[in-house]
C-alpha positions, 0 to 999 in steps of 0.5 A: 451486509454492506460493502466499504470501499478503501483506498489509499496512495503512495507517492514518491518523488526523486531527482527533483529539487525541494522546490519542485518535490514540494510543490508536487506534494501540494497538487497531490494533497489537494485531492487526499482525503483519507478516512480513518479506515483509509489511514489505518490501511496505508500505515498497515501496508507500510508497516506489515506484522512483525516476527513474534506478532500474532498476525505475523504468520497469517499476514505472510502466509497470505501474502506469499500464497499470493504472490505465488499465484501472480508468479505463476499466472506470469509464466502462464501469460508468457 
């Protein structure tokens, strides 16, 4: 088997001007150089299954299994 690693990134820039939220843009593109795995990954984040998807059910009953999971590890910790 081999193991594929992803990666992706989100950026945003606020209260900035356009000059400068533009050239922050620049530097980060610099170093993206997403793969197709990686594009499909971050497009799947931003837009997660919708009511009456197939994968609608299995996406938020993994999600919310955990985020229940960090919540709980969170008032263990505190």
């Amino acid at each position: 088997m081999v193991s594929v690693g992803n990666r992706q990134s989100y950026m945003e820039v606020t209260g900035f001007s356009s000059e400068v939220r533009e050239q922050f843009y620049k530097v980060a593109s610099v170093n993206l150089c997403s793969n197709i795995s990686g594009q499909i990954l971050a497009s799947l984040v931003m837009s997660p299954p919708k009511v009456g998807d197939e994968s609608y059910d299995a996406y938020f009953c993994e999600r919310d299994g955990i985020l229940k999971s960090l919540a709980r590890r969170a008032k263990v910790r505190n």
